[in-house]
Chimera marker file (.cmm) of the C-alpha trace (Angstrom):
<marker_set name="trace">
<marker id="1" x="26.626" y="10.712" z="17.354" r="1" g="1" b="0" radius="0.5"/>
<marker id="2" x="23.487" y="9.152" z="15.570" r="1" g="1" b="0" radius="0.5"/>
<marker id="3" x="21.118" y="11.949" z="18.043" r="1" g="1" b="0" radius="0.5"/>
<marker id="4" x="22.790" y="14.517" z="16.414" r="1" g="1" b="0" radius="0.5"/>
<marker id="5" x="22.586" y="13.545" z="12.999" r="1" g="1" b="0" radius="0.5"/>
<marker id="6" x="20.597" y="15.531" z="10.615" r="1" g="1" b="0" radius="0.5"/>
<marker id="7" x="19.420" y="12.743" z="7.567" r="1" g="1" b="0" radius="0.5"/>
<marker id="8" x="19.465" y="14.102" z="4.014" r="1" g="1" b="0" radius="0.5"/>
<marker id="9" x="17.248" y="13.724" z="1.450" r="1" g="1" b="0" radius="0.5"/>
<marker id="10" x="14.855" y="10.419" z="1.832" r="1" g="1" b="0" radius="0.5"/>
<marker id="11" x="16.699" y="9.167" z="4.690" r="1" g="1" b="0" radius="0.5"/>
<marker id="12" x="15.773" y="8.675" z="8.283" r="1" g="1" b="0" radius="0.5"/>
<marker id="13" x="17.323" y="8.232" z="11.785" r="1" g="1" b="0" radius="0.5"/>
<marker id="14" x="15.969" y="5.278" z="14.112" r="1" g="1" b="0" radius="0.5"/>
<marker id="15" x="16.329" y="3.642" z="17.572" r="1" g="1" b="0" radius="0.5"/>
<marker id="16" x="16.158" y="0.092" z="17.887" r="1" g="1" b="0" radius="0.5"/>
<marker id="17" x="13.526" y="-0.941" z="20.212" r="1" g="1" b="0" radius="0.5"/>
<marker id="18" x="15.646" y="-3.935" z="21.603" r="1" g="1" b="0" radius="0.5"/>
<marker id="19" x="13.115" y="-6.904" z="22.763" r="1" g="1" b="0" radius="0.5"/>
<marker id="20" x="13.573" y="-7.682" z="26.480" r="1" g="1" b="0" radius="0.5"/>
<marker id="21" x="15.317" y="-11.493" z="27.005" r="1" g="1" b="0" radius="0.5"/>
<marker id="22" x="13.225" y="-14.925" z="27.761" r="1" g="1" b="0" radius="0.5"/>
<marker id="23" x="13.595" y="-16.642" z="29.950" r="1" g="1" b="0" radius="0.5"/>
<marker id="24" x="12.323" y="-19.586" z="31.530" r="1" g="1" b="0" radius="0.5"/>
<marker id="25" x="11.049" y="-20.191" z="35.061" r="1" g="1" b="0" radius="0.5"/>
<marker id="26" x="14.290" y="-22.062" z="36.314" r="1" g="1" b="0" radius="0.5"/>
<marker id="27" x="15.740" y="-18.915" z="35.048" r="1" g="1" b="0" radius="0.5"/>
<marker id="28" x="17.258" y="-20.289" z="31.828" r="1" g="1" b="0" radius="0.5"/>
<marker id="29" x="18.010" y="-17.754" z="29.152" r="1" g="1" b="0" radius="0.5"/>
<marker id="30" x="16.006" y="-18.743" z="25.902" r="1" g="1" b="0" radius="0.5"/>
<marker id="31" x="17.763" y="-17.848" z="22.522" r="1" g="1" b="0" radius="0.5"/>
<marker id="32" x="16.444" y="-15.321" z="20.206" r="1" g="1" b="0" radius="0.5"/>
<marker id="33" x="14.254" y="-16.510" z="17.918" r="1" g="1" b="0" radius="0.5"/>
<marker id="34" x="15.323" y="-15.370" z="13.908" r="1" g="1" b="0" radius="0.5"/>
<marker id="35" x="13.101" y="-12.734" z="12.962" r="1" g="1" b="0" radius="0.5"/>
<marker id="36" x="12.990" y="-10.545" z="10.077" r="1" g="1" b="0" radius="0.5"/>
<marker id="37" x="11.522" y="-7.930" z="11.256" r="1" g="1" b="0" radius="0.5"/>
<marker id="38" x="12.768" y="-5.000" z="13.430" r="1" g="1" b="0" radius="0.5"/>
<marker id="39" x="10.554" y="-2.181" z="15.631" r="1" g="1" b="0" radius="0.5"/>
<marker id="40" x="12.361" y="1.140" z="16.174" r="1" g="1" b="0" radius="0.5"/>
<marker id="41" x="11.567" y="4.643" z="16.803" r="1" g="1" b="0" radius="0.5"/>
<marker id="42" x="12.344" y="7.423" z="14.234" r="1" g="1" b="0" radius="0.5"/>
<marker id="43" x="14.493" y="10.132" z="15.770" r="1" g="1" b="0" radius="0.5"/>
<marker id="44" x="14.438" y="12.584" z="13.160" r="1" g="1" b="0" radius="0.5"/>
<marker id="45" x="14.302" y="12.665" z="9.471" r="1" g="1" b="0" radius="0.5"/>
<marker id="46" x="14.884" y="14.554" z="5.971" r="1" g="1" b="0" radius="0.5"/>
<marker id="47" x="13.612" y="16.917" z="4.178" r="1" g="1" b="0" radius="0.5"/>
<marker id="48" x="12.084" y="14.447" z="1.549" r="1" g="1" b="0" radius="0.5"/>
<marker id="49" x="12.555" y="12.893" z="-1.717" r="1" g="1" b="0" radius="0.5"/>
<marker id="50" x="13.078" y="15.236" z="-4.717" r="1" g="1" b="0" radius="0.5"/>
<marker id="51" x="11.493" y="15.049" z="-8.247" r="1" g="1" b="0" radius="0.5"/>
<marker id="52" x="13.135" y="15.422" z="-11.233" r="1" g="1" b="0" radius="0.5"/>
<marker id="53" x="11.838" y="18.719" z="-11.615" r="1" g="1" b="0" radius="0.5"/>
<marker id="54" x="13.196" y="19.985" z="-7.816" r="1" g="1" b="0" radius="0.5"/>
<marker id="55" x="9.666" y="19.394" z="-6.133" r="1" g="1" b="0" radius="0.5"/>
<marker id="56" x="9.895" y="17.808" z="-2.888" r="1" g="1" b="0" radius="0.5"/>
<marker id="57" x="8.041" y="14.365" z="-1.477" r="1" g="1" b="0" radius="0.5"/>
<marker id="58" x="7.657" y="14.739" z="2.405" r="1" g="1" b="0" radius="0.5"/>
<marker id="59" x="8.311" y="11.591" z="3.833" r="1" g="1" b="0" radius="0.5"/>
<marker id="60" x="5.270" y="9.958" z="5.442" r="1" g="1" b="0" radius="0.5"/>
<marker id="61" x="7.024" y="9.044" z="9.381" r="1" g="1" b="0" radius="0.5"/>
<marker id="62" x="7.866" y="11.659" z="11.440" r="1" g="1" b="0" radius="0.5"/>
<marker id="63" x="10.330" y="11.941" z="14.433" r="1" g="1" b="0" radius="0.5"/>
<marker id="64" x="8.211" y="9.987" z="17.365" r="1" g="1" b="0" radius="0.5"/>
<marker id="65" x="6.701" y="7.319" z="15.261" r="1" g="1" b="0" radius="0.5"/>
<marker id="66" x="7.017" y="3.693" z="15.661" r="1" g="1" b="0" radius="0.5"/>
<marker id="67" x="8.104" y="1.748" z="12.498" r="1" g="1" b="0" radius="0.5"/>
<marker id="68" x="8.349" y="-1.942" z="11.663" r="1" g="1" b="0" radius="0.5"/>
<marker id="69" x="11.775" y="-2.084" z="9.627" r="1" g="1" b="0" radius="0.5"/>
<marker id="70" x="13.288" y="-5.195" z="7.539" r="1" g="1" b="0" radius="0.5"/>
<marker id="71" x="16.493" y="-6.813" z="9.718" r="1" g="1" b="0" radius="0.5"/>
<marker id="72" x="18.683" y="-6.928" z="7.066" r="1" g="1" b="0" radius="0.5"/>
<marker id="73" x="17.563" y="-2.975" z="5.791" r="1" g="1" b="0" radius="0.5"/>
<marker id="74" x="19.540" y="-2.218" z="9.358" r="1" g="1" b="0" radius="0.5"/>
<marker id="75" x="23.718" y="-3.525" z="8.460" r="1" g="1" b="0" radius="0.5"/>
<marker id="76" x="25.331" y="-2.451" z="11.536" r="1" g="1" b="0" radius="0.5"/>
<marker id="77" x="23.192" y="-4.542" z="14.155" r="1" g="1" b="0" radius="0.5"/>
<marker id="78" x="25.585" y="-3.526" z="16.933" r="1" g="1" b="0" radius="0.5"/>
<marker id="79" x="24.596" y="-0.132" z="17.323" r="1" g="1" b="0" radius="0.5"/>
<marker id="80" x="21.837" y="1.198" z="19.274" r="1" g="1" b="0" radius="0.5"/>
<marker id="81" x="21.271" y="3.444" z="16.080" r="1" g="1" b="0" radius="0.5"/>
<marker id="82" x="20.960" y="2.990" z="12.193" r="1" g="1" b="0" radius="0.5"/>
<marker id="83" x="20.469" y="5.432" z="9.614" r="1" g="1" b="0" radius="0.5"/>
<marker id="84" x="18.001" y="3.958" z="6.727" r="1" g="1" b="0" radius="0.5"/>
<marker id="85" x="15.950" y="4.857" z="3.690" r="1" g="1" b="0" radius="0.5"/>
<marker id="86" x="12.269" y="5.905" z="4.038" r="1" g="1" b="0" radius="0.5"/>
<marker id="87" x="12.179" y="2.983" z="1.435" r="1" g="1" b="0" radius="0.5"/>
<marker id="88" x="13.127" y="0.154" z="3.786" r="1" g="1" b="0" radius="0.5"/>
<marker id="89" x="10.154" y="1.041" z="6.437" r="1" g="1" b="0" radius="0.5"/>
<marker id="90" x="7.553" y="-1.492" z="6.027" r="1" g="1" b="0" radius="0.5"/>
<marker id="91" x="4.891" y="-0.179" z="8.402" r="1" g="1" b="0" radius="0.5"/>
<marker id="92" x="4.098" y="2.397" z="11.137" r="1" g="1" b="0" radius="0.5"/>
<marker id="93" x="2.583" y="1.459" z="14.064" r="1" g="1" b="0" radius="0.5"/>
<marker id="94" x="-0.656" y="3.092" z="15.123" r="1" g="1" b="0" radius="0.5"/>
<marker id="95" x="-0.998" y="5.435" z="11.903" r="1" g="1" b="0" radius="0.5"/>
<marker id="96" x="-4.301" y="4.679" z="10.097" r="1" g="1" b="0" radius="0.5"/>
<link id1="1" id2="2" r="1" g="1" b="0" radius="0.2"/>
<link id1="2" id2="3" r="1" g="1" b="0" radius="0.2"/>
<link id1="3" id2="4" r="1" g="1" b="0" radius="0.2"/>
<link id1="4" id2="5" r="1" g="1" b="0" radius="0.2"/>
<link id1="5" id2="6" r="1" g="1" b="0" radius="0.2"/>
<link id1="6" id2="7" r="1" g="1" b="0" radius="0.2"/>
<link id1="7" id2="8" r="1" g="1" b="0" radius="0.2"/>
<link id1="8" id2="9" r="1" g="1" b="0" radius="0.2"/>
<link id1="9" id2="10" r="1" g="1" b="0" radius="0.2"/>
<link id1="10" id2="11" r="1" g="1" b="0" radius="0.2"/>
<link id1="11" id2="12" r="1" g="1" b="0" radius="0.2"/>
<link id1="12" id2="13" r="1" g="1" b="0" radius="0.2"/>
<link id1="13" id2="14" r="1" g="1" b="0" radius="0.2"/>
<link id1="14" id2="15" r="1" g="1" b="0" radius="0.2"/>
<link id1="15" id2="16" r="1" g="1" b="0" radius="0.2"/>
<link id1="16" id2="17" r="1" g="1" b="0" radius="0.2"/>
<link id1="17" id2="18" r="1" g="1" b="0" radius="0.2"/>
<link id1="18" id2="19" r="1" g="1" b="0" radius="0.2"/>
<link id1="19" id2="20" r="1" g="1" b="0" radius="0.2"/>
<link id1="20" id2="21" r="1" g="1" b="0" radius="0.2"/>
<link id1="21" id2="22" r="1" g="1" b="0" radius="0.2"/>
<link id1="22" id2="23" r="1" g="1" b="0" radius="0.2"/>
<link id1="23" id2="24" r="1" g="1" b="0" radius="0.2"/>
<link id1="24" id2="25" r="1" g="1" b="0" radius="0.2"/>
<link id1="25" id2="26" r="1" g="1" b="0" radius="0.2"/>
<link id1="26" id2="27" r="1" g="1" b="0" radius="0.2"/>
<link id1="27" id2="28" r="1" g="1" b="0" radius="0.2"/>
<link id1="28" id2="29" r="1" g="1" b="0" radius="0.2"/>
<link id1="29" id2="30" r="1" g="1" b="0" radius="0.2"/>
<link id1="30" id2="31" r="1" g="1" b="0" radius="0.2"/>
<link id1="31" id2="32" r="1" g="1" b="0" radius="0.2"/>
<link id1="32" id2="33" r="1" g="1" b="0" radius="0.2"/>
<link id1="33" id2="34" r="1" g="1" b="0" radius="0.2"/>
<link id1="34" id2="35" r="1" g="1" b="0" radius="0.2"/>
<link id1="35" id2="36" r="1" g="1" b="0" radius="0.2"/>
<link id1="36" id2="37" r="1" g="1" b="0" radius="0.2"/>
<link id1="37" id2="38" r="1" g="1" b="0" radius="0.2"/>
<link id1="38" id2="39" r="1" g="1" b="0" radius="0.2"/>
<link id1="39" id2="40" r="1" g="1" b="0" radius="0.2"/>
<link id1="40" id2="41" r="1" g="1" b="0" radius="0.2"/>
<link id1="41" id2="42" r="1" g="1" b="0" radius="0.2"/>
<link id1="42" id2="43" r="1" g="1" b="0" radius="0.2"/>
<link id1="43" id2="44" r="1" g="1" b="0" radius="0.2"/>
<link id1="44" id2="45" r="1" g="1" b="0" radius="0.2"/>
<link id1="45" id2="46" r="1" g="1" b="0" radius="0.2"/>
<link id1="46" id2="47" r="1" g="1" b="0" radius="0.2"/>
<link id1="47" id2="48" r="1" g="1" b="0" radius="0.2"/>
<link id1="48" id2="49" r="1" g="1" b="0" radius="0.2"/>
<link id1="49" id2="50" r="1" g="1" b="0" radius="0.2"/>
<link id1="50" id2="51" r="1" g="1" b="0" radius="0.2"/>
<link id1="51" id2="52" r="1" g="1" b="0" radius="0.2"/>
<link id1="52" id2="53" r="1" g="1" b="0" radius="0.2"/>
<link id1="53" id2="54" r="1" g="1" b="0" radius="0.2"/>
<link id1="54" id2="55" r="1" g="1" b="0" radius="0.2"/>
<link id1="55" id2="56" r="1" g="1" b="0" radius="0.2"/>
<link id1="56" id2="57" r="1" g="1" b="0" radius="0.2"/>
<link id1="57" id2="58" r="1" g="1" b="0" radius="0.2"/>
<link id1="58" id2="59" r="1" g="1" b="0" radius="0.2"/>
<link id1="59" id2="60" r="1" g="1" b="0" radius="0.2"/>
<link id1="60" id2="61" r="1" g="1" b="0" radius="0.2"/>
<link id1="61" id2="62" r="1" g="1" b="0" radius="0.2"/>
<link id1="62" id2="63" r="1" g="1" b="0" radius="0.2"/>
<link id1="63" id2="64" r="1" g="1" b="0" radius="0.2"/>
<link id1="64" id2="65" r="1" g="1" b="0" radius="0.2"/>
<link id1="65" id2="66" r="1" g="1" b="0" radius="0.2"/>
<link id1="66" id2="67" r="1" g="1" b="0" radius="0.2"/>
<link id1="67" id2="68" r="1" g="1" b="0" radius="0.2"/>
<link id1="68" id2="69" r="1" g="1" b="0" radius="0.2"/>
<link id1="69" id2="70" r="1" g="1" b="0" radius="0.2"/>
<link id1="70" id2="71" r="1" g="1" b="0" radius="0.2"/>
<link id1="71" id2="72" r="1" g="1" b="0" radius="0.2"/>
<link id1="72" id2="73" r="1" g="1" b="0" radius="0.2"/>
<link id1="73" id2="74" r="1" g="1" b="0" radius="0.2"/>
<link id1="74" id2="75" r="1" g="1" b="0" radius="0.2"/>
<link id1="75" id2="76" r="1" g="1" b="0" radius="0.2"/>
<link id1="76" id2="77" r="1" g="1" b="0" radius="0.2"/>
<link id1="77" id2="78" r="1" g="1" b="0" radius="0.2"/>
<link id1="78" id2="79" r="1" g="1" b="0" radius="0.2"/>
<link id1="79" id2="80" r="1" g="1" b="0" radius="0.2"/>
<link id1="80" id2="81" r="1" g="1" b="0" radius="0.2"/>
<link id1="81" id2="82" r="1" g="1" b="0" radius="0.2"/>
<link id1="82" id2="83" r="1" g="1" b="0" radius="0.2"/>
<link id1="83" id2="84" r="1" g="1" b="0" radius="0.2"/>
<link id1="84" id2="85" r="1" g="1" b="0" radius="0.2"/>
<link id1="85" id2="86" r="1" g="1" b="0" radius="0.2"/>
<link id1="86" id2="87" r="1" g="1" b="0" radius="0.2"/>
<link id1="87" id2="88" r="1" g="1" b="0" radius="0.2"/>
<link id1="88" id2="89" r="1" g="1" b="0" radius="0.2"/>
<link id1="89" id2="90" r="1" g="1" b="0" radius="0.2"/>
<link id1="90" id2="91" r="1" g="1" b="0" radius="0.2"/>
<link id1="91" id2="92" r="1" g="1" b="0" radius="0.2"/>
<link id1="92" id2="93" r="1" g="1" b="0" radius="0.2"/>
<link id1="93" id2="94" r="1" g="1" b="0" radius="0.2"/>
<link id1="94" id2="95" r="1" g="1" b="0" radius="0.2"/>
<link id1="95" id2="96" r="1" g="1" b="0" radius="0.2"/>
</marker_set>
């Protein structure tokens, strides 16, 4: 469904990059530490923002890109895919 979806506006498409499990030598499953932060891969995104007059804002990520997103920006933690505002991405990997 989500691979399919074309975002509107200021809005953008991502794939949670989920991290692999710890565990311990004996084979013991650590629990996930609480972090706040999320990776995941744009899939595609919108057009851009729009000014007040019409003009439009491209958005700075771009379908490919790896992005460092808040964990509570993503609600529905249960799917593989979120849909989110350009607003809630706090970084892109590797884009200088």
């Amino acid at each position: 469904m989500f691979e399919s979806l074309h975002p509107l506006y200021d809005r953008i498409v991502i794939k949670k990059q989920i991290a692999p499990e710890k565990k311990t030598a004996s084979g013991l499953l650590l629990p996930e530490a609480e972090t706040v932060l999320l990776r995941a891969t744009v899939v595609r995104v919108g057009e851009g923002r729009r000014k007040e007059d019409g003009s439009l804002i491209p958005l700075r990520v771009k379908a490919g890109d790896v992005v460092i997103v808040g964990k509570y920006a993503v609600m529905n933690s249960d799917n593989e895919y979120a849909v989110i505002k350009e607003d809630d991405v706090l970084g892109i990997e590797g884009n200088e």
